[in-house]
Steps between C-alpha positions, in 0.01 A plus 500: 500500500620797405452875655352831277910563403539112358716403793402145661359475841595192655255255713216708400149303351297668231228568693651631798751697307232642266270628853779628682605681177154660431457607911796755407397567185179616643632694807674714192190537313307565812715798606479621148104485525572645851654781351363637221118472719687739756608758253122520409392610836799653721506818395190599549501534832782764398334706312404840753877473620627519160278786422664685731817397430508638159250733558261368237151445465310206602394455084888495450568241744283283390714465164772287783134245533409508141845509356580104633116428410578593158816361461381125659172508246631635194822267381362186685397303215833657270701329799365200520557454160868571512534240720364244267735660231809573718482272807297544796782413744746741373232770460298467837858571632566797337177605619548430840805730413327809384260457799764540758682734316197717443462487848799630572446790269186577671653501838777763346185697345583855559225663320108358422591476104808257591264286747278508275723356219689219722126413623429444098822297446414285836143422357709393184691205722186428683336459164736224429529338823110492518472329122748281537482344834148324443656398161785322678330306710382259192913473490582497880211256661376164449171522284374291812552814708481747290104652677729506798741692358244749401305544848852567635581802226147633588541485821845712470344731275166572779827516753691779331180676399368485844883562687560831289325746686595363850820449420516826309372687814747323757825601246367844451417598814845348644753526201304822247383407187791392314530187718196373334651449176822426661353213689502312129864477488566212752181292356581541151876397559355225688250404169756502246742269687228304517383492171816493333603170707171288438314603275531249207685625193388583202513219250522527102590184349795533231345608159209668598396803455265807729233618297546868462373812708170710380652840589250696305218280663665559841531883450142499403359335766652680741369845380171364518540344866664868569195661360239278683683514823549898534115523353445272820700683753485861405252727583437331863202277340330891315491396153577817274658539140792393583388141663264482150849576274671282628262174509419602145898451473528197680161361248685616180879354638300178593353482170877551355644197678292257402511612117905460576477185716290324205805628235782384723782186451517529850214707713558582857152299565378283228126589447466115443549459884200757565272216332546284782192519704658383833776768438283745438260422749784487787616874396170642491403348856841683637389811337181421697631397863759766531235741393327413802798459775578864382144611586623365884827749525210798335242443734615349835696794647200722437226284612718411818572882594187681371225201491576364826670771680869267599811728538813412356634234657241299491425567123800413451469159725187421314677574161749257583284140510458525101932467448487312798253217380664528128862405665360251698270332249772489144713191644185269615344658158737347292482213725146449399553529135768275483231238661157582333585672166532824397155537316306403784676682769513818294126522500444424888720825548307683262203400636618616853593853341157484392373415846702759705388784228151439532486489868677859490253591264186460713705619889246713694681890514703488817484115562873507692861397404428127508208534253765617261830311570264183517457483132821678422671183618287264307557754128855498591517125573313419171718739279814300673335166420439651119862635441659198580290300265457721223885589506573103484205432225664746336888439516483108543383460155681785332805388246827541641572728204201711590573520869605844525218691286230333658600589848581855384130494378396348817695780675352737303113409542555528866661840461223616240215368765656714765547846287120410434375401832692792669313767237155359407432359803636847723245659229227265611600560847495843526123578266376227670621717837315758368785747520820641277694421859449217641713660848211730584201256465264394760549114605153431363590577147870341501324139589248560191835573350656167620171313422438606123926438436480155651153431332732585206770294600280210564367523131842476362629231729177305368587563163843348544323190682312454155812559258666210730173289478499511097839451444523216687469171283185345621636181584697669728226679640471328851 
């Protein structure tokens, strides 16, 4: 038996070899996960102090947010097709490279432009590190283990989403603000050392040959993604002329790429693979689901403080059981897939998203804290239960030269759900509040807010429960 360098490994059996292998292999693709999910959410918690540190506006510091958000959505499917061309070892490395270096840069930041710019090249790593760790794992895990594998990258990603704002707080409020991108350097030292040492090389028998790179397909897509995303974010969920420009850009560039993917040798995503149903099917429901989770983070700090009166801390308390069940829930998740089936188990968590939404949807105004974390636990449990199977549904069946794009796509319906969710559904949020700020409302109308947006979310989780029913073969049906 031989190691990921070719050198033997004496008294070792296959199978043991192979497990022990893929447990380090996935501690590096873990803290990857880790990672780039922490970038997402640590510096918000930063924002007022670095308003005042560079005595900007609260509209320009949002640019350090929406800068990574941009960066992470846009190239994700371009990425995870350069692995597939390239080599997904050697480039999830050199992502996990620009990631800590970024980080760096943004610790160094001396003026909002130059954070702003290192945050854009750190979404660029995370980009890669998100695409192409759920691609490896088809390369790093037993197939046997492979639902596993995927409950234990969703629960790291609910960990560093949930850890970035208490951690962020603890390092700002001991260390200033620069320690919060400084913090990155010891973990992502830690990653690549890691990942360099087991992750499983990159193999290209003698004679072969990569297929080529769409770079006009790749440009393409990412102005539209651009154009979708900043229609999505900008304007604080008020959709004016600008918003309308630049979906109408996004609709033309998206009418571009196809009309280029259709004439290419080699197209960044083959339309062909758009045809499968299951595919297809498993995108749209992400779309769907992270819709929804996003309609939580929108809704819960409001209805917490101005619905039921709770100060901070124990908003914040509250706020916590969602990550909390999500981290606890991704290991015995893939667990369950790995024993029952992906199909199956994918539509008992979507039909527990669909349960938790509609019980939100009908709470009495004013019902207590437990009235809403009770159901909140049960959405958040199903959505774990439904990422772990639709991820391995998804990747366990994908070609090894396909790996890459797919996840990137994967990646980048989750990304597009949340721009969505965190825009139409504040929108639905906020009229449904009866109110242009939702701050100054009385608690009656912010829980008809939270009603109507989870009577929303409920309708969309319930749509994804019937794409999962009728894509399903029907013999497997059971």
């Amino acid at each position: 038996m031989r190691d990921v360098r070719g050198r033997r490994v004496p008294g070792c059996g296959a199978g043991h070899y192979v497990w022990w292998m893929s447990i380090w292999a996935l501690a590096g693709l873990s803290l990857s996960m880790l990672l780039s999910s922490l970038g997402t959410s640590v510096a918000n918690v930063a924002l007022p102090t670095l308003a005042q540190a560079f005595a900007a506006s609260f509209q320009g510091v949002q640019w350090v947010v929406l800068a990574y958000l941009l960066a992470v959505t846009v190239p994700i499917v371009g990425v995870g097709r350069l692995g597939d061309v390239l080599g997904r070892r050697r480039l999830l490395l050199s992502g996990i490279v620009v990631f800590t270096a970024a980080s760096a840069l943004c610790g160094m930041a001396s003026s909002l432009w130059m954070l702003t710019a290192a945050r854009a090249l750190q979404g660029l790593g995370a980009a890669i590190m998100m695409a192409l760790t759920v691609a490896f794992v088809g390369d790093a895990v037993p197939a046997a283990r492979t639902g596993t594998a995927m409950g234990l990258l969703g629960t790291m990603s609910a960990v560093g989403t949930a850890l970035g704002p208490s951690l962020g707080g603890v390092l700002l409020s001991g260390f200033g603000w620069r320690a919060i991108f400084f913090a990155n350097l010891p973990l992502g030292g830690l990653t690549f050392l890691l990942a360099h040492r087991h992750l499983p090389a990159d193999a290209q028998a003698p004679g072969t040959h990569r297929a080529g790179f769409d770079t006009v397909g790749t440009l393409l897509l990412a102005l539209t993604l651009a154009a979708y995303a900043l229609a999505m974010t900008m304007g604080r969920g008020h959709f004016g002329a600008l918003n309308v420009a630049l979906l109408l850009v996004a609709v033309a560039g998206g009418g571009l790429f196809v009309l280029v993917e259709q004439r290419s040798a080699s197209p960044l995503i083959r339309l062909s693979l758009l045809r499968d149903p299951v595919l297809t099917a498993s995108l749209a429901m992400s779309v769907l689901v992270s819709t929804v989770m996003m309609a939580t983070l929108v809704v819960g700090p409001f209805y917490l403080s101005r619905g039921l009166g709770l100060d901070l801390a124990l908003v914040g308390l509250a706020l916590s059981a969602g990550p909390v069940v999500s981290a606890l829930t991704g290991v015995p998740a893939g667990l369950v897939v790995d024993r029952l089936g992906a199909q199956r188990i994918t539509r008992v968590g979507l039909g527990a998203m669909v349960a938790g939404a509609a019980v939100l949807a009908v709470t009495p105004a004013r019902s207590g804290v437990a009235a809403y974390v009770g159901p909140i636990v049960v959405l958040t449990a199903g959505y774990a239960l439904f990422q772990a199977a639709n991820n391995t549904a998804i990747m366990k069946h994908a070609g090894p030269e396909q790996r890459g794009v797919i996840s990137g796509m994967l990646g980048l319906s989750r990304n597009l759900g949340l721009i969505t969710g965190a825009s139409v559904m504040g929108a639905l949020f906020a009229f449904a509040s009866a109110a242009s700020d939702v701050t100054a409302s009385r608690p009656e109308a912010v829980a008809t807010g939270m009603r109507v947006t989870f009577a929303a979310a409920a309708v969309l989780s319930a749509a994804a429960l019937g794409l999962a029913i009728s894509s399903t073969p029907s013999a497997d049906r059971s």
